[in-house]
C-alpha positions as CSV (number, residue, x, y, z in Angstrom):
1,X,92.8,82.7,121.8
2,X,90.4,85.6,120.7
3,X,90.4,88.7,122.8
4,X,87.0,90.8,124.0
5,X,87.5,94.3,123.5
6,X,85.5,95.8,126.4
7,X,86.6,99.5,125.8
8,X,88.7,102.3,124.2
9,X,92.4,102.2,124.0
10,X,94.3,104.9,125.0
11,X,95.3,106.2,120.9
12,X,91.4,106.2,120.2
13,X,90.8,108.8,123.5
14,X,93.4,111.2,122.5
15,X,92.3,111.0,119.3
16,X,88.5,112.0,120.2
17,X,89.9,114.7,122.8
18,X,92.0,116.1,120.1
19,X,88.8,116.4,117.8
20,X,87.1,118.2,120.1
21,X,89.8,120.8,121.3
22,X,89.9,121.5,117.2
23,X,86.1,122.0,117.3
24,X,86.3,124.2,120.6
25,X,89.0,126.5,119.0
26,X,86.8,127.1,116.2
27,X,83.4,127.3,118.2
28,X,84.3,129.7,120.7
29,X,85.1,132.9,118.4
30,X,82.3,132.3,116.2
31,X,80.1,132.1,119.3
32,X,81.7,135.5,120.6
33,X,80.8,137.0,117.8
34,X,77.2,136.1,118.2
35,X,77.4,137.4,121.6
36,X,78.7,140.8,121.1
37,X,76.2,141.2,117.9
38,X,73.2,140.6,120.2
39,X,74.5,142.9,122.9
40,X,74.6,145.4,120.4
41,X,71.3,145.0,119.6
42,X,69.8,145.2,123.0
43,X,71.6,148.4,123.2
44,X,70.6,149.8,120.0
45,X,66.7,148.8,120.8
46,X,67.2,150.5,124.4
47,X,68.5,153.3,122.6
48,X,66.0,153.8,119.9
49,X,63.4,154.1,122.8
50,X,64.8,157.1,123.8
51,X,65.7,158.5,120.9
52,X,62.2,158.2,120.0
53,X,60.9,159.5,123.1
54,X,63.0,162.6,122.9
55,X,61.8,163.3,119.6
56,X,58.2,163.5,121.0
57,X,59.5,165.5,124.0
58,X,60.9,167.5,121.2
59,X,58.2,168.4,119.4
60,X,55.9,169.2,122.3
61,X,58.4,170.9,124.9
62,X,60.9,172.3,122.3
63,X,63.8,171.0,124.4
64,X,65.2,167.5,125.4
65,X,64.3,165.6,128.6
66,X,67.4,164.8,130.8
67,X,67.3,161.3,132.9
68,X,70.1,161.0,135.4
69,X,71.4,157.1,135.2
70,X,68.6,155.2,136.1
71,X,67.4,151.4,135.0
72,X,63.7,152.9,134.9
73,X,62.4,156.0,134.3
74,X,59.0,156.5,135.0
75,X,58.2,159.9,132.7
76,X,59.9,158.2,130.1
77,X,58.4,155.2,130.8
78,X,61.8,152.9,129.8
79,X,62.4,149.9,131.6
80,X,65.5,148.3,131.3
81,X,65.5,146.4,134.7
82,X,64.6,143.0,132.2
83,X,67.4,143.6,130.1
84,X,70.4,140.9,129.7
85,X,73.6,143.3,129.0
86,X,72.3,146.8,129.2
87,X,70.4,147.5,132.1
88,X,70.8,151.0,132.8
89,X,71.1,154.3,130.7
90,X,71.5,157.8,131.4
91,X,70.3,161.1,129.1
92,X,72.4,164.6,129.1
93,X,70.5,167.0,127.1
94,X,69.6,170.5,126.4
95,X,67.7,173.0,124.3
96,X,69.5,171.4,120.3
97,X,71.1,168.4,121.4
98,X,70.7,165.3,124.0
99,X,73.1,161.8,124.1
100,X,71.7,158.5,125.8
101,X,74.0,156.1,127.1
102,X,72.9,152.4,127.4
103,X,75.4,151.1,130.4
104,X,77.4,147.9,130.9
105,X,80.8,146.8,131.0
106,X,80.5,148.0,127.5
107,X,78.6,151.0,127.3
108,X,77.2,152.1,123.9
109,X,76.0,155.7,123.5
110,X,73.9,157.3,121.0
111,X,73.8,160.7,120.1
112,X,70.6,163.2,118.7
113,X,70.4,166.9,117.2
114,X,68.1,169.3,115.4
115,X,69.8,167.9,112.4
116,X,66.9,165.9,110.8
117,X,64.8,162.9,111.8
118,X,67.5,160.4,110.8
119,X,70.0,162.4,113.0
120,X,70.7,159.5,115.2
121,X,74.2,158.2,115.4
122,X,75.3,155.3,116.9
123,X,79.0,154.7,119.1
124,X,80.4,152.1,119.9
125,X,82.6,153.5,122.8
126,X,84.5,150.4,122.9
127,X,86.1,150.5,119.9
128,X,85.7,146.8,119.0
129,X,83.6,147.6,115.9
């Protein structure tokens, strides 16, 4: 008498759900890593507008502007209300120095001085490199 087979037997299931828990172990952290790179990024492009507009500001008002937390600043004319991760900043500044903050869970500030035109340093507050 020859059998049908008309599905999977139990072996062959565990099998396949073992496969794919191996594949989701190794998946996830990659994919994390992709995820906290293009926060960064947003953050760093939010914060490069203002850096560059406080360079302007600079140059004709020989101070720096100060934004009190805000997702859009009309002077400044910074939107971040479209943003995925960082959708609010706030500016402290005054006559040689100013520091931007780009704000989310995991805020990411950038700091500017008198020091040269490449005088723009990045930190990441949350310590996770």
């Amino acid at each position: 008498m020859i059998r049908e087979h008309k599905g999977f037997t139990l072996v062959e299931l565990i099998i396949v759900i073992v496969i794919i828990g191996i594949l989701t172990i190794v998946a996830v952290p990659i994919f994390s890593g992709y995820i906290k790179k293009a926060k960064q990024t947003e953050a760093k492009t939010l914060l490069n507008q203002i850096g560059t507009f406080e360079k302007v500001y600079h140059v004709e008002h020989s101070t720096f502007y100060t934004s009190p937390t805000t997702n859009f600043d009309r002077f400044m004319n910074i939107d971040a209300r479209n943003n995925s991760y960082f959708t609010a900043y706030y500016v402290n500044a005054d006559l040689y120095n100013f520091s931007a903050v780009a704000v989310h869970t995991e805020p990411l500030t950038l700091t500017g001085s008198l020091t040269g035109p490449s005088s723009f340093i990045y930190y990441d507050t949350t310590n996770n490199n």
